[in-house]
VMD Tcl script that draws the C-alpha trace (Angstrom):
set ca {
  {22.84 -15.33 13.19}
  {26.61 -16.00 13.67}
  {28.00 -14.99 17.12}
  {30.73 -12.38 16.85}
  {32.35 -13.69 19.29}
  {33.51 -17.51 20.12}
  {34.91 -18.88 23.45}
  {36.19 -22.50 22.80}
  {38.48 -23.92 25.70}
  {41.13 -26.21 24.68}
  {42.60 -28.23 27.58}
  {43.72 -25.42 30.25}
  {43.27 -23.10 27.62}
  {40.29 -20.17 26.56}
  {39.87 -19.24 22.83}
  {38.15 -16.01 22.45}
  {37.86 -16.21 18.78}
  {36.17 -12.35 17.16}
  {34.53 -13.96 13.72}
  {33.08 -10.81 12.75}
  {34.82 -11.16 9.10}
  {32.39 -9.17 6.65}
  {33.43 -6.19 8.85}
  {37.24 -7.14 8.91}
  {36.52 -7.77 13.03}
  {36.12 -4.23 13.57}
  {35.27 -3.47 16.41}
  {31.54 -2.40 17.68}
  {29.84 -2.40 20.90}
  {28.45 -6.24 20.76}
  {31.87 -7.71 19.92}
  {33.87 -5.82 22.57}
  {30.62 -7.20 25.10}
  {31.96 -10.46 23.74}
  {35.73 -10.24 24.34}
  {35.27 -8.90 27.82}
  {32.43 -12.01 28.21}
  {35.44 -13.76 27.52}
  {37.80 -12.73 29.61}
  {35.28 -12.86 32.47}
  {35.49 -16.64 32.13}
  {39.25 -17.21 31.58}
  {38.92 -15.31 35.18}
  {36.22 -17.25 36.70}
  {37.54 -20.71 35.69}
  {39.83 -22.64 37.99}
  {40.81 -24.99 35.21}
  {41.89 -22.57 32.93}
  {45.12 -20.69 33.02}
  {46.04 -19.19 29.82}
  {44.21 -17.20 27.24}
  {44.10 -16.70 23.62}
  {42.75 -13.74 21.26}
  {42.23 -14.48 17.75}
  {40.40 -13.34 14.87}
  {39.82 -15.64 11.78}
  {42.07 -17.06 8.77}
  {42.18 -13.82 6.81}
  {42.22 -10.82 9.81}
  {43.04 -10.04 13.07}
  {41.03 -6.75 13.50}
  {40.82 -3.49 11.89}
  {40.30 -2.14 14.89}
  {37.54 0.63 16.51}
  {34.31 -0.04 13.52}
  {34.68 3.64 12.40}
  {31.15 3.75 11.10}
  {29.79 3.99 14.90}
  {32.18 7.11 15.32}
  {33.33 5.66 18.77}
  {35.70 3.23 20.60}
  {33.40 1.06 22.05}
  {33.85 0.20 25.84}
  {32.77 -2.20 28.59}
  {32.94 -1.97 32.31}
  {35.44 -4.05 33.32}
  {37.64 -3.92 30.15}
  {37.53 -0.70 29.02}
  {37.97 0.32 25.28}
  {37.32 -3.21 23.65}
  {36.84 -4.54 26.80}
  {40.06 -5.57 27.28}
  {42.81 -2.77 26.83}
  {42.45 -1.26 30.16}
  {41.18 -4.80 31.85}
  {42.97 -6.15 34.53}
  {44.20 -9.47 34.45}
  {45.86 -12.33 36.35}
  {46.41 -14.97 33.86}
  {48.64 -14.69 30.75}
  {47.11 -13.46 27.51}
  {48.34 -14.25 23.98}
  {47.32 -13.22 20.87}
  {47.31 -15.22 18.23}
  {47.51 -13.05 14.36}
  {46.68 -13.70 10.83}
  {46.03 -11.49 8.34}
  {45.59 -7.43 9.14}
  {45.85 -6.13 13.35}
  {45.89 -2.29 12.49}
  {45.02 0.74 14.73}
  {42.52 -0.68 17.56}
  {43.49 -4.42 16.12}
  {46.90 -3.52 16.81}
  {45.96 -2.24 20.36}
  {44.33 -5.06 21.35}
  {47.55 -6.85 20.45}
  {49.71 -4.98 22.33}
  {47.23 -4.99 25.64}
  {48.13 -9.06 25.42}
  {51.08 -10.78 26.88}
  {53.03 -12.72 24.15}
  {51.86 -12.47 20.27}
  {52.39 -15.20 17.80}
  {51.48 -14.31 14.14}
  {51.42 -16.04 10.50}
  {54.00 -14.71 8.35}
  {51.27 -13.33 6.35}
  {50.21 -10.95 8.93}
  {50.73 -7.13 9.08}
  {50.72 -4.74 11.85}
  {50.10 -0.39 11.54}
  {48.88 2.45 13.31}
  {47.23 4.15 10.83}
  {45.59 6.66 13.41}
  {47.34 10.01 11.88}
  {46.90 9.44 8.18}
  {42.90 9.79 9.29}
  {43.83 12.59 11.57}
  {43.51 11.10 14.79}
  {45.92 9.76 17.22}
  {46.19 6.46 18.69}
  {43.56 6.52 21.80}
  {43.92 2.69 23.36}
  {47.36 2.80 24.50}
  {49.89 2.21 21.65}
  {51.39 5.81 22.27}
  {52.70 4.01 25.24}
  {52.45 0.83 25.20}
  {54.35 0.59 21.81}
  {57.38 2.41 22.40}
  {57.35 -0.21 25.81}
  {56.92 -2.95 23.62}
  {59.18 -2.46 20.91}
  {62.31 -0.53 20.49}
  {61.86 3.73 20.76}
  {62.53 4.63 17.17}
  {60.70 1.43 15.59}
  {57.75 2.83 17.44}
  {58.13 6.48 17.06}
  {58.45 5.38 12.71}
  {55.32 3.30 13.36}
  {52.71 5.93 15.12}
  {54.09 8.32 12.59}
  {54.33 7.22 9.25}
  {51.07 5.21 9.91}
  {53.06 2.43 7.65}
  {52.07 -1.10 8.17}
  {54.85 -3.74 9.35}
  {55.01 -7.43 8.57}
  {55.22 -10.03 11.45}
  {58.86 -11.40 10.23}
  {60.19 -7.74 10.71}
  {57.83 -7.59 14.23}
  {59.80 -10.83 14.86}
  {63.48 -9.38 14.16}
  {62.95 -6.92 16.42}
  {61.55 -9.25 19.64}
  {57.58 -8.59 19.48}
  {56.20 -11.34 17.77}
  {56.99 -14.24 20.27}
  {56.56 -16.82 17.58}
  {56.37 -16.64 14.03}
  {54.21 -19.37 12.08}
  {53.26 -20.50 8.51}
  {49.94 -18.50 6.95}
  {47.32 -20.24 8.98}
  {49.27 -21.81 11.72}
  {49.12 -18.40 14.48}
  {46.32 -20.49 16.53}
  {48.04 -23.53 16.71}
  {51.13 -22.09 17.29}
  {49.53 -19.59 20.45}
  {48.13 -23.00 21.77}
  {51.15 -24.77 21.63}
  {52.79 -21.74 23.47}
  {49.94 -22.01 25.85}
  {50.76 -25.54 26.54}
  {54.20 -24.44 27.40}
  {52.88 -22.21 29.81}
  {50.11 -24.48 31.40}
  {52.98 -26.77 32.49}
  {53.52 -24.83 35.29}
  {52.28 -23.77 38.65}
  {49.67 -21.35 37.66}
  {49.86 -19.69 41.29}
  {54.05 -19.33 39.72}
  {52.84 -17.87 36.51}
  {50.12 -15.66 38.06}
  {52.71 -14.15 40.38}
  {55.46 -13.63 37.74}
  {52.72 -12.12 35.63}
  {51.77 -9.53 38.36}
  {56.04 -8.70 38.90}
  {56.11 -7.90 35.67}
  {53.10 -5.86 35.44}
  {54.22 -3.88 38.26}
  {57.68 -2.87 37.13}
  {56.78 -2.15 33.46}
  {53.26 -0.01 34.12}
  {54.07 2.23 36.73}
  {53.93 5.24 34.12}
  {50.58 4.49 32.49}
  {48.65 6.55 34.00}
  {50.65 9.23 32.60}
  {50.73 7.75 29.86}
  {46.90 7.55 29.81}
  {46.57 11.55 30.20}
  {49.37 12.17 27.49}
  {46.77 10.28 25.41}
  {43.52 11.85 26.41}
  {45.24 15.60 26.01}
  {46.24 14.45 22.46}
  {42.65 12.98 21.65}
  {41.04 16.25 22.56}
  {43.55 18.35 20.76}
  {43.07 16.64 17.22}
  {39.32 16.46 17.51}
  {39.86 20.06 18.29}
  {41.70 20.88 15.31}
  {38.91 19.65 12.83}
  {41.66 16.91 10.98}
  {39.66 13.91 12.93}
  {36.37 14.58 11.31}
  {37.92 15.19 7.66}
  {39.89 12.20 8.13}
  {36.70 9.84 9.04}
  {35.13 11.29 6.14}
  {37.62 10.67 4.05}
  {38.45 7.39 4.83}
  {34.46 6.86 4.30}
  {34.70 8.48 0.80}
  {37.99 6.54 -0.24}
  {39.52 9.94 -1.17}
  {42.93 11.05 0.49}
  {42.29 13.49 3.09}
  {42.44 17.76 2.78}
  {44.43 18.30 5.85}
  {43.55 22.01 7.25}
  {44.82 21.71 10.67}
  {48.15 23.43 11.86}
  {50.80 22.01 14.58}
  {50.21 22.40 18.07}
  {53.54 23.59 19.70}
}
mol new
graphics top color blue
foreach p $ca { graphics top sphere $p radius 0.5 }
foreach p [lrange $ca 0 end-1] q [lrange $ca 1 end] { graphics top cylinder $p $q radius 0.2 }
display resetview
């Protein structure tokens, strides 16, 4: 059976590579045992400094695998075991094809993001009436400007990586099968310099841009409860599950 999960290191550099393709690298409990397996190493290693996420030629991840009905979480990581991991070496991911909802969160728990030109990015979380649960409701409007994330978690529209680009969140844009190469060629970059340097400039910035999260984090969790509350969560799995557009039923909290 194929592992859904790869770890390849290149030079200074650890692959974690989710090949879970017949399921669009959604995400269930084995794979996000695999990621955080993953990340253990990149931690553990001495001779390693940088990381890479990627998923395979034709998607990233579709995020949270909606047909076990829960975000899957590890120990150490978290939802995905990653998005609440901490870290001390820099993280890229690397993007072809789909990275939508919980795809899109793991992306955003990273560092730096190259992508393909063919890929697409969306947070489709409240056209299946549910909100985004793994950090995007704060880590996107951090990562990108206000009102290009407020349109985003909204409209549950997906966004191309040349637009992501424009705007200063895709670090590097590449040609339709070039995101890995590209990410390890910006990992190169990286793994030219003192990693004790990097680690510590890593950290700074950590520190100064997450000092709200843990608001943040509540914000979420009120919001989660409030839409499973409502009944719109479970007619939007179904839904999606049926391939019929959803009966909304629930009102507006104000």
């Amino acid at each position: 059976m194929t592992e859904t999960v790869v770890h390849q290191i290149h030079d200074r550099t650890m692959v974690i590579k989710l090949q879970r393709e017949h399921k669009r690298n959604a995400v269930d409990q084995e794979l996000s045992e695999g990621i955080e397996a993953g990340l253990d190493k990149l931690e553990r290693d001495p001779d390693v400094w940088c990381g890479i996420v990627t998923g395979t030629s034709s998607v990233f991840s579709a995020g949270t695998d909606l047909a076990a009905g829960y975000s899957p979480r590890t120990d150490r990581g978290g939802e995905y075991g990653l998005i609440r991991r901490p870290r001390t070496k820099p993280l890229i991911a690397a993007v072809e094809g789909h990275a939508v909802g919980g795809g899109f969160e793991i992306v955003l728990a990273c560092d730096l993001v190259v992508a393909s030109r063919s890929a697409t990015f969306g947070l489709p979380e409240v056209r299946r009436g549910v909100v985004a649960n793994c950090g995007a409701l704060f880590r996107g409007p951090r990562a990108l400007p206000l009102n290009f994330a407020r349109e985003m978690l909204l409209t549950a529209d997906p966004v191309g990586a040349a637009r992501l680009h424009d705007v200063g969140f895709v670090n590097r844009l590449t040609e339709p099968g070039e995101a890995l190469v590209g990410a390890l060629e910006l990992a190169a970059r990286i793994c030219l310099n003192s990693p004790t340097a990097v680690a510590q400039t890593r950290r700074a910035i950590e520190l100064a841009t997450t000092s709200h999260d843990a608001v943040g984090w509540i914000a979420t969790e009120v919001g989660h409860h409030a839409v499973l509350a409502s009944g719109d969560a479970q007619e939007g799995r179904t839904a999606f599950l049926e391939k019929r557009p959803p009966r909304w039923r629930g009102k507006p909290e104000h």
